[in-house]
C-alpha positions as CSV (number, residue, x, y, z in Angstrom):
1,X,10.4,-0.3,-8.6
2,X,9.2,-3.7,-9.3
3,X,6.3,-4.6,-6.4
4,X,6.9,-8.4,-5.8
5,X,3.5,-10.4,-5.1
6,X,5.3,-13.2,-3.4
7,X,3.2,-13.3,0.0
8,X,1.8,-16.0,2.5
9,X,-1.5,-13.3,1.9
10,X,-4.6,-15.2,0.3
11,X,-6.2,-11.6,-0.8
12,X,-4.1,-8.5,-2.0
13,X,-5.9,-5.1,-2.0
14,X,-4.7,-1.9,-3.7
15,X,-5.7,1.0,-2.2
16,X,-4.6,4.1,-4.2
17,X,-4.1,7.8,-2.3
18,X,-3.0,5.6,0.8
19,X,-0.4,7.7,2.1
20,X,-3.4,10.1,4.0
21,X,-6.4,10.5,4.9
22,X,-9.6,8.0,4.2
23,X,-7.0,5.9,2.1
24,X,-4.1,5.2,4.6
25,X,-7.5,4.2,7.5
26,X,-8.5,1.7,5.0
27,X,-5.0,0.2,3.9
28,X,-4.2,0.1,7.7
29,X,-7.7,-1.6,8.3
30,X,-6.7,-3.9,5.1
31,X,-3.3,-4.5,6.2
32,X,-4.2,-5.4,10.0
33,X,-5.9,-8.7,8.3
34,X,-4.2,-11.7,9.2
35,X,-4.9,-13.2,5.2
36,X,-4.5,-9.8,3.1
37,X,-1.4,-8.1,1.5
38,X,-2.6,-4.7,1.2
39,X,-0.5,-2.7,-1.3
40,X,-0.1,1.1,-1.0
41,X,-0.5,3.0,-4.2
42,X,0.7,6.4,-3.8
43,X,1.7,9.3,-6.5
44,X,4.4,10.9,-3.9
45,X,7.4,8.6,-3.6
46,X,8.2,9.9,-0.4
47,X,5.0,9.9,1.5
48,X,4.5,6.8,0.4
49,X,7.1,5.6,2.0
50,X,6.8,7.3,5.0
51,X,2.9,5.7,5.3
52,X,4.8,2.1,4.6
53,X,7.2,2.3,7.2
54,X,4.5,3.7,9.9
55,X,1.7,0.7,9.0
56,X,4.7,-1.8,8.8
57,X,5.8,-0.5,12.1
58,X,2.0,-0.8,13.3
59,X,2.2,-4.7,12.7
60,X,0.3,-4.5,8.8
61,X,1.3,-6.6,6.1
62,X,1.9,-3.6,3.2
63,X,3.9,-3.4,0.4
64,X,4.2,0.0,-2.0
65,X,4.1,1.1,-5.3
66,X,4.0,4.6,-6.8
67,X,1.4,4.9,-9.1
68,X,-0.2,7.9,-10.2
69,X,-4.0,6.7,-12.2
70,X,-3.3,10.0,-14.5
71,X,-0.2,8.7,-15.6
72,X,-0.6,5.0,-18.1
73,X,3.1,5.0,-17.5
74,X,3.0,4.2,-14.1
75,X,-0.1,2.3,-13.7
């Protein structure tokens, strides 16, 4: 999947592991900024997903991208 950066945002912030825990509270906090595109880097596909659709739904401006930091492939 190709992440397109074309966005009204002024700042973009990657936040890795954001499908859970500590990472999905500060994408969420990220994304709820009226200036920021906060993009959700996530190794599972599918929980990634399901943490886009929920912030999305919540009002954030989020994008995704699977990326796994163990893995120069994906990064």
């Amino acid at each position: 999947m190709v992440l397109s950066l074309t966005s009204a945002a002024k700042r973009f912030a990657l936040v890795t592991g954001a499908n859970k825990g500590i990472g999905y509270e500060i994408a969420r906090k990220l994304g709820a900024e009226k200036d920021t595109l906060c993009i959700l880097g996530c190794r599972n596909t599918e929980l990634g997903q399901a943490a886009l659709s929920k912030l999305t739904n919540q009002g954030c401006n989020v994008a995704f991208v699977n990326i796994d930091l163990e893995d120069v492939d994906s990064i």
